[in-house]
RODO-2510 file (C-alpha; in nm, 4 decimals, decimal comma):
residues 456
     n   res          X          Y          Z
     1     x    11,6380    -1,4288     9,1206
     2     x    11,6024    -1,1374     8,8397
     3     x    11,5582    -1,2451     8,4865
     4     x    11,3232    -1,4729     8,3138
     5     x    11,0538    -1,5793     8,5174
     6     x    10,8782    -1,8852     8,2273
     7     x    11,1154    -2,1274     8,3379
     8     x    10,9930    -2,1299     8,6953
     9     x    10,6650    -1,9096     8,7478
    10     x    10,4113    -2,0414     8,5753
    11     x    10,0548    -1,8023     8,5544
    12     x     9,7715    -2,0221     8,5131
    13     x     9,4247    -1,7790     8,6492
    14     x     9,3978    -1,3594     8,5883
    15     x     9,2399    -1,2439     8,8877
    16     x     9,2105    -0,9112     8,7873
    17     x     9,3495    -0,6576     8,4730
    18     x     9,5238    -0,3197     8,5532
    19     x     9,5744    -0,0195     8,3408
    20     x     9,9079    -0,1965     8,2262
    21     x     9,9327    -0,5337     8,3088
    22     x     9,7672    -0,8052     8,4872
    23     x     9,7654    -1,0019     8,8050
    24     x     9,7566    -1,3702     8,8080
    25     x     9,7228    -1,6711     9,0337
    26     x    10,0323    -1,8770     8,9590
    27     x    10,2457    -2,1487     9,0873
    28     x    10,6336    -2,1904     9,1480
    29     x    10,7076    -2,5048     8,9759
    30     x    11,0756    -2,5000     9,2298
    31     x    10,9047    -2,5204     9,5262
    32     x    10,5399    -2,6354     9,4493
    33     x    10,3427    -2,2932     9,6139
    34     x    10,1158    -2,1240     9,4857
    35     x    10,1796    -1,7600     9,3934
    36     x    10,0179    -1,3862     9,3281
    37     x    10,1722    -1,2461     8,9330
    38     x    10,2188    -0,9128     8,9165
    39     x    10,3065    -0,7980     8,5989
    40     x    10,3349    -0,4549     8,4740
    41     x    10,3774    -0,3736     8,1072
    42     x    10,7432    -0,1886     8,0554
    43     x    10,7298     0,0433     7,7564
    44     x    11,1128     0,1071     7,7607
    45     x    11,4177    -0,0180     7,9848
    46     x    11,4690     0,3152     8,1409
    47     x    11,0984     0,2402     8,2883
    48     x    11,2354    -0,1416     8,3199
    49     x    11,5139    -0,0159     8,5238
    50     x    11,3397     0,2267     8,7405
    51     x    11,0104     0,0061     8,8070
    52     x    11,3123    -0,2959     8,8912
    53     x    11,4806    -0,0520     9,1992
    54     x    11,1450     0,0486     9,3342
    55     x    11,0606    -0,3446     9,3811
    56     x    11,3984    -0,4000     9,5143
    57     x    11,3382    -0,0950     9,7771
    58     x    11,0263    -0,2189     9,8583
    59     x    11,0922    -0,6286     9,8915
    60     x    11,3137    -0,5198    10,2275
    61     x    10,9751    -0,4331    10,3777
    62     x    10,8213    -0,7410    10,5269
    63     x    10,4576    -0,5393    10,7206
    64     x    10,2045    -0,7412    10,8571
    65     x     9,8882    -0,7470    10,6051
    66     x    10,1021    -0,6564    10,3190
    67     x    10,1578    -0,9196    10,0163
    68     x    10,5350    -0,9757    10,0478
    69     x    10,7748    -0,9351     9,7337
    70     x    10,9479    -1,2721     9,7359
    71     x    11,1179    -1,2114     9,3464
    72     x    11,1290    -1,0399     9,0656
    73     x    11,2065    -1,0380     8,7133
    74     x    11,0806    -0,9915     8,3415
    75     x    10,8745    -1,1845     8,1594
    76     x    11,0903    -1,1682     7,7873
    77     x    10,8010    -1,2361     7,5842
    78     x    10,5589    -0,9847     7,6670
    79     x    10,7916    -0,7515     7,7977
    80     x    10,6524    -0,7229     8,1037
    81     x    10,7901    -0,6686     8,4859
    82     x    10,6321    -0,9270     8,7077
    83     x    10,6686    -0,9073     9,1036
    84     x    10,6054    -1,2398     9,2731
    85     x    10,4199    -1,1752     9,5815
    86     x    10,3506    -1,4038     9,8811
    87     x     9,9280    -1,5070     9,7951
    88     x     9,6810    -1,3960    10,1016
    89     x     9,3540    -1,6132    10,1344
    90     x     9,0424    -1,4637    10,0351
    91     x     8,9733    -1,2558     9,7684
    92     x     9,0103    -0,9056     9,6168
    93     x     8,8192    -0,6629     9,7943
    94     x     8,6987    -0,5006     9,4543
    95     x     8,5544    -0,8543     9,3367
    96     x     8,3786    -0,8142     9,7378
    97     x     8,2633    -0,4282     9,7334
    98     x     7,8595    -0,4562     9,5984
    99     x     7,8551    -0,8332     9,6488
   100     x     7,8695    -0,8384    10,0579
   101     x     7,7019    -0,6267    10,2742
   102     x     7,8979    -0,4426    10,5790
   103     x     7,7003    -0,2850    10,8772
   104     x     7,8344     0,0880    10,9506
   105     x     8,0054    -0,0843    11,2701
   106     x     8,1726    -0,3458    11,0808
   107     x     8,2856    -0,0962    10,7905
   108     x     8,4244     0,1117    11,0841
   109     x     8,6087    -0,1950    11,2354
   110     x     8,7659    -0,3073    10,8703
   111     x     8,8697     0,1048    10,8298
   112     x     9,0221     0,0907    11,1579
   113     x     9,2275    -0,1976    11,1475
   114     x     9,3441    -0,0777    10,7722
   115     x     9,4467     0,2481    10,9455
   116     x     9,6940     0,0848    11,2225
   117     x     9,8612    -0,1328    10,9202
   118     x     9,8810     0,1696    10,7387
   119     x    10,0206     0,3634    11,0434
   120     x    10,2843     0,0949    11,0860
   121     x    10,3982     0,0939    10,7157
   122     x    10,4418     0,4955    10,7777
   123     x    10,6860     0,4638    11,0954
   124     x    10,8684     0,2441    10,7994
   125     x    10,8759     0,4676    10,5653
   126     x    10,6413     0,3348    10,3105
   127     x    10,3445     0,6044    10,3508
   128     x    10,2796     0,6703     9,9089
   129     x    10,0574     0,3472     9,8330
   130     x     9,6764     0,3566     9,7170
   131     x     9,3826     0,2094     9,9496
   132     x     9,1627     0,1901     9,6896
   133     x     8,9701    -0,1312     9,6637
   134     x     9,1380    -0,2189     9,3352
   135     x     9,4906    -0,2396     9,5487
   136     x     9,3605    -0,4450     9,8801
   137     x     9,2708    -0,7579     9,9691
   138     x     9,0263    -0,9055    10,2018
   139     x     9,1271    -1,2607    10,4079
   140     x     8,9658    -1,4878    10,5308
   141     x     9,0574    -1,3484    10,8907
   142     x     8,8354    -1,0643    10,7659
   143     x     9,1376    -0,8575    10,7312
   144     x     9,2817    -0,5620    10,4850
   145     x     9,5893    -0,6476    10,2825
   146     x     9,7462    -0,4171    10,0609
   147     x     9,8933    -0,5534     9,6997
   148     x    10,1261    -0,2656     9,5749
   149     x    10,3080    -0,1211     9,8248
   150     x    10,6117    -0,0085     9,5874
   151     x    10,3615     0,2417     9,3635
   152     x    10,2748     0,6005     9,4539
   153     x     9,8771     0,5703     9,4470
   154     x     9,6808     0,9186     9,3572
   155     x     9,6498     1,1779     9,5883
   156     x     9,2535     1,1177     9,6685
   157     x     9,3347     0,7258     9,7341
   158     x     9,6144     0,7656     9,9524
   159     x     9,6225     0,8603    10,4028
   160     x     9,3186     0,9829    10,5491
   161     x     9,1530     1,1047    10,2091
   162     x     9,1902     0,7072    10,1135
   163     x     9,0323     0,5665    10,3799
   164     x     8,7419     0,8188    10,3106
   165     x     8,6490     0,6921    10,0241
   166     x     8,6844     0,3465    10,1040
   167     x     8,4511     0,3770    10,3750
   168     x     8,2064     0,5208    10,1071
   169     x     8,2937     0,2124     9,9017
   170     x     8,1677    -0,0175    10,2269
   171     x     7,8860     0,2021    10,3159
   172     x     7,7124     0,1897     9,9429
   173     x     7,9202    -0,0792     9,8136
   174     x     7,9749     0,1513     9,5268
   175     x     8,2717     0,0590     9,2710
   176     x     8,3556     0,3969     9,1754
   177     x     8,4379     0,7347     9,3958
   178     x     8,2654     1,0547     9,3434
   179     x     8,4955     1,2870     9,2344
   180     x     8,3312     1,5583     9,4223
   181     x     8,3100     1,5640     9,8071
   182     x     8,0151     1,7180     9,7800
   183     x     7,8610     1,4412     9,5777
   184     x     8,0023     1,1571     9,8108
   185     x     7,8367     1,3404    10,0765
   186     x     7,4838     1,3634     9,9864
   187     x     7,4951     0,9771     9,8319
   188     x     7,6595     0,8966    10,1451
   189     x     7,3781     1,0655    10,3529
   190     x     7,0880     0,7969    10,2290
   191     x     7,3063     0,4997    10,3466
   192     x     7,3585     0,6308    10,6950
   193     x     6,9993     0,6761    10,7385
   194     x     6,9607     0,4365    11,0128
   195     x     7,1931     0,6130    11,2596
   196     x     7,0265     0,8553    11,4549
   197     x     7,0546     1,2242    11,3293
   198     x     7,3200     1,3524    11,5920
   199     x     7,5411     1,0549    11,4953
   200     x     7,5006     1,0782    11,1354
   201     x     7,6048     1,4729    11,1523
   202     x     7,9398     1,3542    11,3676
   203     x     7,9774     1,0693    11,1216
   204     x     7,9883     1,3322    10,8100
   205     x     8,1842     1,6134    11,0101
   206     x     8,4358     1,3531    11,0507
   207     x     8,4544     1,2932    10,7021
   208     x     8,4636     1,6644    10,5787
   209     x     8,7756     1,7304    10,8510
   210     x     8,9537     1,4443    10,6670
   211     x     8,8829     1,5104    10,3080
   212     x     8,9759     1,9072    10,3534
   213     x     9,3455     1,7853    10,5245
   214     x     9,2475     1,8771    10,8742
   215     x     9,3091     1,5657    11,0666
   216     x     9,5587     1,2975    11,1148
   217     x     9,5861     0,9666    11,0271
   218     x     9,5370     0,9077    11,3799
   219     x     9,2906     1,1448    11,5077
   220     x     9,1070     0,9967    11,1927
   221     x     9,0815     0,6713    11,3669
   222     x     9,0536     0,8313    11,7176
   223     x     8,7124     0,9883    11,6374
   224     x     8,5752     0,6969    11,3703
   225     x     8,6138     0,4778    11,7214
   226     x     8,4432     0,6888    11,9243
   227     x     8,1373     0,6283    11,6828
   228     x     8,1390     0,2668    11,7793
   229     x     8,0360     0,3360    12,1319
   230     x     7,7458     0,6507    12,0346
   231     x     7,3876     0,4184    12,0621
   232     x     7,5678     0,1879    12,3432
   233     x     7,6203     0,5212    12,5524
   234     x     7,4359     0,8561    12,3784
   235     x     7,1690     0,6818    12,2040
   236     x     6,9952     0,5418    12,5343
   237     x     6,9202     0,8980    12,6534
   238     x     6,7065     0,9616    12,3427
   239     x     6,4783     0,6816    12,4019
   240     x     6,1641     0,7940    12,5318
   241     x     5,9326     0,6351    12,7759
   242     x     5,6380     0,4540    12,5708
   243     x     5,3285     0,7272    12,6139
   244     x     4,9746     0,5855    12,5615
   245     x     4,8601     0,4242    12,2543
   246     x     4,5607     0,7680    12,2515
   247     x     4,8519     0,9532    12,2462
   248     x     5,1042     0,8064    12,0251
   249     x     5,2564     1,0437    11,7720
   250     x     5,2166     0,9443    11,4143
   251     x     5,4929     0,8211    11,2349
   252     x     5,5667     1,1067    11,0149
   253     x     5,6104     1,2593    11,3389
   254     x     5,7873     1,0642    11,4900
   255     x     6,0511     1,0075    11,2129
   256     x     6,1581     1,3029    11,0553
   257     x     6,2682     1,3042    10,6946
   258     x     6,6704     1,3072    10,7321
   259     x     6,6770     1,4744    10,4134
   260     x     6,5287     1,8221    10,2426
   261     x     6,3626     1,7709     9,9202
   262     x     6,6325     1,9386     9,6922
   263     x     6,8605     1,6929     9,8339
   264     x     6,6320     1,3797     9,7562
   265     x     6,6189     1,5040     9,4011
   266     x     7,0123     1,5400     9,3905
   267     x     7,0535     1,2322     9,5160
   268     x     6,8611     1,0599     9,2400
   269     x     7,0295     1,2285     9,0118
   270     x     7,3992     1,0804     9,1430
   271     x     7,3023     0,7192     9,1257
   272     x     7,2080     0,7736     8,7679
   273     x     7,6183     0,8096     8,7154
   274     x     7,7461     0,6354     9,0541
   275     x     7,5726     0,3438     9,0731
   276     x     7,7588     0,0100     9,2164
   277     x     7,6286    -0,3626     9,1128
   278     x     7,3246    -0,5288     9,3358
   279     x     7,4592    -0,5937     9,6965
   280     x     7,2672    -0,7728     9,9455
   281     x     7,0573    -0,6280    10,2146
   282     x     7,3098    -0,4216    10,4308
   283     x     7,3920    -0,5976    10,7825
   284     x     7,2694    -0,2311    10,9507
   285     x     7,2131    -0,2451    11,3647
   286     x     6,8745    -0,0158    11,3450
   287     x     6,9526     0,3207    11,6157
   288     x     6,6858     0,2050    11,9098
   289     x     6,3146     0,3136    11,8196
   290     x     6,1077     0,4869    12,0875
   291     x     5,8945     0,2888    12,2456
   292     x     5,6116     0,5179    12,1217
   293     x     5,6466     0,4328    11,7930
   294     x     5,6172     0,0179    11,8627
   295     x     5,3080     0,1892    12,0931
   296     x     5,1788     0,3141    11,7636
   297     x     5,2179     0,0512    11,5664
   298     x     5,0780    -0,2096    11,7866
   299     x     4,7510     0,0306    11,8263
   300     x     4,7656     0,0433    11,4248
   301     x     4,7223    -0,3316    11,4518
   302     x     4,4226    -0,3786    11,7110
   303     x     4,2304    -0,0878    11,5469
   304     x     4,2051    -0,3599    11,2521
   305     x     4,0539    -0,5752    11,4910
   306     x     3,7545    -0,3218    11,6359
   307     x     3,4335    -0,4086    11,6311
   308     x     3,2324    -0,3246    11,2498
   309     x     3,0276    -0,0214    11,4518
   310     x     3,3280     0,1391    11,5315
   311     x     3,5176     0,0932    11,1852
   312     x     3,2614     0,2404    11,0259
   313     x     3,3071     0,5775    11,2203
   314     x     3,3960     0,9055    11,0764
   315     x     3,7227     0,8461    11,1908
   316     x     3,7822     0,5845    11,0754
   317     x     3,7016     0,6578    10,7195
   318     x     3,9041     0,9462    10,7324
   319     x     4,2218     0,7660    10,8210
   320     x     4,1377     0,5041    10,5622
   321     x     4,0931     0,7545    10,2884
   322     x     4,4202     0,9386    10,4151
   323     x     4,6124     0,6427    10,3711
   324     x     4,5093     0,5074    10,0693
   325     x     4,4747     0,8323     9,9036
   326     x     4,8279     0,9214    10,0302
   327     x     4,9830     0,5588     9,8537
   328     x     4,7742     0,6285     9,4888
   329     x     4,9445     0,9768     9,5222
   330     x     5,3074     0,8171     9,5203
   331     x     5,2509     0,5410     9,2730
   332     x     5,1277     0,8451     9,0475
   333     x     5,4220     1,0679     9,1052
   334     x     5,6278     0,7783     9,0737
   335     x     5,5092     0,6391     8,7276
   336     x     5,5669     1,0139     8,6276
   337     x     5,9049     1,0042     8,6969
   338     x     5,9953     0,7112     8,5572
   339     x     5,8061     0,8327     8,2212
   340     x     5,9837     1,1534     8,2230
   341     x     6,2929     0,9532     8,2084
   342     x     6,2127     0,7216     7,9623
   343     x     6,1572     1,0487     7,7190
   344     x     6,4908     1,1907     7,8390
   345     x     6,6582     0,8726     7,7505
   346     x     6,5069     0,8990     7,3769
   347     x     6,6273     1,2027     7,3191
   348     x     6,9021     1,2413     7,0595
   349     x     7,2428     1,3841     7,1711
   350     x     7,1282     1,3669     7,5464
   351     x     7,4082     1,5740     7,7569
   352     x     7,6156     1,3882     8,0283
   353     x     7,7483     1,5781     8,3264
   354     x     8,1340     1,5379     8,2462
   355     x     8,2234     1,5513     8,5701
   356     x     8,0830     1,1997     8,6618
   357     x     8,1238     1,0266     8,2831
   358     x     8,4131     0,8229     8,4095
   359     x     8,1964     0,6983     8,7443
   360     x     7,9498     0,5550     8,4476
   361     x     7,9580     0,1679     8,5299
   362     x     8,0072    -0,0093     8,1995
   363     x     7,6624    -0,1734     8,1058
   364     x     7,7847    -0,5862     8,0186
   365     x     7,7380    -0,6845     7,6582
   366     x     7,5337    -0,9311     7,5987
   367     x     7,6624    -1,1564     7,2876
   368     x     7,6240    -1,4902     7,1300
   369     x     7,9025    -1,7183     7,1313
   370     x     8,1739    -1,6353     6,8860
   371     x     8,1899    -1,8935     6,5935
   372     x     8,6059    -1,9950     6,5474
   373     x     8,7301    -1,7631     6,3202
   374     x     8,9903    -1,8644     6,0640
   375     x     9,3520    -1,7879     6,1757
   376     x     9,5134    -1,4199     6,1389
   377     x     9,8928    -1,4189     6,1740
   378     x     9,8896    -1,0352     6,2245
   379     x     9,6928    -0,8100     6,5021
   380     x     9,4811    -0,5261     6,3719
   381     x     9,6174    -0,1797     6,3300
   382     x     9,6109    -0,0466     6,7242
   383     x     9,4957     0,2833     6,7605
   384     x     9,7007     0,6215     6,7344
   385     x     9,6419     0,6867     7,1141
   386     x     9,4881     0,4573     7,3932
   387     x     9,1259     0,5800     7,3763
   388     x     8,9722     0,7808     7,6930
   389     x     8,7296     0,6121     7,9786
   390     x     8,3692     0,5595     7,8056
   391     x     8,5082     0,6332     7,4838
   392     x     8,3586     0,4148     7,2126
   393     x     8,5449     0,1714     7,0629
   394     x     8,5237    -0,1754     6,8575
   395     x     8,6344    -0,5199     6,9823
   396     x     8,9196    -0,5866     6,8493
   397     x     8,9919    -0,9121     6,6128
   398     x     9,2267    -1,1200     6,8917
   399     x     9,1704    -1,4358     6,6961
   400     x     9,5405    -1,6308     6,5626
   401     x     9,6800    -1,3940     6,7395
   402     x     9,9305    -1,5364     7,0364
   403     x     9,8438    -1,4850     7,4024
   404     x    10,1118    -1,1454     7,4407
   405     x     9,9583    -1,0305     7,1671
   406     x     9,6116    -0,9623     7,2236
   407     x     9,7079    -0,8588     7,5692
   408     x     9,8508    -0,6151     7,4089
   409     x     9,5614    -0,5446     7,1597
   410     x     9,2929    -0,5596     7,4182
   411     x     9,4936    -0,3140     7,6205
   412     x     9,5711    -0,0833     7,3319
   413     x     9,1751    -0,0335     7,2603
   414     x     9,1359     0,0411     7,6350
   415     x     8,9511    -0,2796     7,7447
   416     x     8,9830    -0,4779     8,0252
   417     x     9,0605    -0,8122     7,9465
   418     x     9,0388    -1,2040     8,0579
   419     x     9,1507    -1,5468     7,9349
   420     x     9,0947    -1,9019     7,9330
   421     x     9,3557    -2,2017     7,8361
   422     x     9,1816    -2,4591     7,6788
   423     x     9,2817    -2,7911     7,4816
   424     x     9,2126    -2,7345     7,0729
   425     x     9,3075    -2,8079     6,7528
   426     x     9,4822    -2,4424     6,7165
   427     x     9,8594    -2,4025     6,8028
   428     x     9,9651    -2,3899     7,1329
   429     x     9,9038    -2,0140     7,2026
   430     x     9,6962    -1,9328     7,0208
   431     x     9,3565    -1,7087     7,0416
   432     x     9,0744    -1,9533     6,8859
   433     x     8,7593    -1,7471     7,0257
   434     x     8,6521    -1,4097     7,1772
   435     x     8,3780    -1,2545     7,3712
   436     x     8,2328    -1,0231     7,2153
   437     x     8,3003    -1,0909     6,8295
   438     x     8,5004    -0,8613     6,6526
   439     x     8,3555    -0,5387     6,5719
   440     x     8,1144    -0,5324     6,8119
   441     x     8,0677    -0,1815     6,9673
   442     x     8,1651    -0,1510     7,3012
   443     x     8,3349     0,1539     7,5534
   444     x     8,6563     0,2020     7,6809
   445     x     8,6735     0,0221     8,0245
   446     x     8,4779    -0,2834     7,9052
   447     x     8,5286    -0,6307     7,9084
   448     x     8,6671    -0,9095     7,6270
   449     x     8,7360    -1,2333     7,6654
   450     x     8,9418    -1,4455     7,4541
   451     x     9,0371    -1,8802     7,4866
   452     x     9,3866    -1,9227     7,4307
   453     x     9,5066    -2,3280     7,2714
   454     x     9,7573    -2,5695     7,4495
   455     x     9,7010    -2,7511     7,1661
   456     x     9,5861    -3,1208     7,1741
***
């Protein structure tokens, strides 16, 4: 079926907004399924035309952990394309990234298993689609399934570049993607901190081969396996026999720092513009100890309980003063830093780094329930141009506006948007309230929220 889709394909949740258009849950009302809405804004019918014959290229292809195409048509009131795929259980892996925690085996496992779909869809034909978070889907099978399949993703998101960064994504749970490999390295580096340090350097050789072009989708894989078996069968030879508690290293010694100094300070500095939302404690396997450290730590414990004579030893004041002396040290250095920052953040026209402003995530508004607004019959004046990422903007007025239309407004003001269908004494389709009021400032890339009337 091509045409219009209202009379059978009804959208009823957005799961998630897209530079131009939307994605909904949605149900056939023929044959009583649900359905995944895919609907893509069409600014003129020569786009209409062309985005119609990619779908139609693409619905032949019927991959395993792909969402299949099973119609297509337009939506005549907002203008907008809308692919009807076949729904996956689970949930979007961007709603998942920050919010559940993967161990660096498991991350490898999901990368893996993306990486033989992906090889499949290539002996197909179909090799130009994003693996970005924003385009996949994780089951309940704990599975990758890719959305748009029909769309040539950018260059960084797509083959063995792709799966690099996703892998980041899983490792930090980080929503955004350094733009710099450089940058992806080093914030990568404090999240593989567990592995031991000849693993972590294969781990991030791995990952320079595949972001400068020089491996294959498949020697990709090859060598991220490989990394699987390293503590099972390498890491074993580094574990020393336990030496006696009088001559158990310390723990500074035993541990090396994995990092230098400058790049503990650089790191900092990247999570003040790459920063993903609070994720869980990460599901790591710890890289075997030596048993001289668990030595050291149990002798760390019975010298607590020695007898008061020997406590009071030289010694034993020493290491006391050492350690205590050692902690004021870093609460001072760290309430220095934090106060330095504060000043920097008062400081009018504070630079950015402009190569990370788009990697800023947007802070949530906080705002008070918008009162109902008395009906407007026409949208506000859109601006000239869609305004770039971070750019400040003000929210809109969506209210008496119909549903297509604030879409539309939202999207022309750069926002990502949401609804809700509620009963009210408004016409049916109409916007009765919005999150945040109008005028409000907020950014390009931020949220609003407006409840849309099915009247009475």
């Amino acid at each position: 079926m091509e045409g219009s889709i209202g009379n059978r394909y009804v959208p009823e949740k957005p799961i998630m907004s897209l530079p131009g258009g939307m994605i909904y849950l949605g149900t056939d009302l023929s044959l009583k399924r649900h359905v995944i809405l895919y609907g893509v804004d069409s600014p003129d019918e020569a786009f209409t035309a062309r985005y119609l014959r990619q779908l139609r290229e693409a619905s032949q292809f019927t991959g395993e952990n792909f969402m299949h195409i099973l119609d297509l048509g337009m939506d005549t009131e907002s203008s907008r394309i809308v692919a009807i795929l076949k729904p996956s259980s689970g949930k979007p892996l961007a709603q998942e990234i920050g919010r559940q925690a993967w161990s660096f085996e498991e991350s490898i496992l999901l990368i893996c298993g993306l990486s033989v779909t992906m090889q499949k869809a290539f002996a197909e034909g179909i090799t130009q689609f994003s693996v970005h978070a924003e385009n996949l889907w994780l089951n309940e099978e704990n599975q990758i399934v890719v959305m748009n399949y029909w769309e040539q993703g950018p260059a960084r998101h797509r083959g063995v570049t792709g799966l690099c960064g996703l892998l980041y994504q899983f490792l930090t749970g980080a929503q955004t993607i350094p733009l710099s490999w450089e940058s992806l390295e080093l914030l990568l580096l404090e999240s593989l901190r567990d592995l031991q340090s000849q693993q972590r350097e294969e781990v991030l050789g791995i990952i320079r081969q595949a972001s400068a072009g020089q491996l294959s989708l498949k020697e990709f894989t090859s060598q991220l396996r490989q990394q699987l078996s390293f503590r099972g069968e390498r890491g074993m030879n580094d574990v020393k026999p336990a030496s006696p508690a009088s001559q158990a290293p310390s723990a500074s010694a035993a541990r090396p720092n994995p990092y230098k100094d400058e790049e503990q300070e650089r790191i900092r500095e990247l999570k003040q513009f790459v920063a993903g939302p609070s994720r869980p404690a990460a599901r790591r396997t710890a890289a075997p100890e030596p048993e001289g450290d668990e030595a050291e730590d149990k002798t760390a414990a019975m010298e607590l309980d020695e007898p008061a004579e020997e406590k009071r030893s030289v010694g034993w004041l020493a290491k006391r003063v050492l350690i205590f002396g050692t902690a004021f040290l870093c609460i001072v250095a760290l309430a220095g830093f934090i106060l330095i920052e504060l000043i920097d953040n008062h400081k009018p026209n504070r630079g950015e780094d402009p190569s990370f402003a788009e990697q800023v995530p947007a802070t949530p508004q906080t705002q008070q329930p918008a009162e109902t607004a008395p009906k407007e019959t026409k949208p506000e004046p859109s601006p000239e141009k869609p305004p770039a990422s971070g750019e400040p903007v003000q929210a809109p007025s969506l209210i008496g506006l119909s549903r297509e239309e604030a879409e539309k407004q939202a999207l022309a003001y750069g926002l990502h948007y949401e609804f809700v269908i509620e009963a009210s004494d408004q016409a049916n389709n109409t916007v009765f309230k919005q999150e945040p009021v109008p005028n409000t400032q907020l950014h390009s890339g931020d949220n609003i929220k407006f409840w849309v009337s099915k009247g009475q």
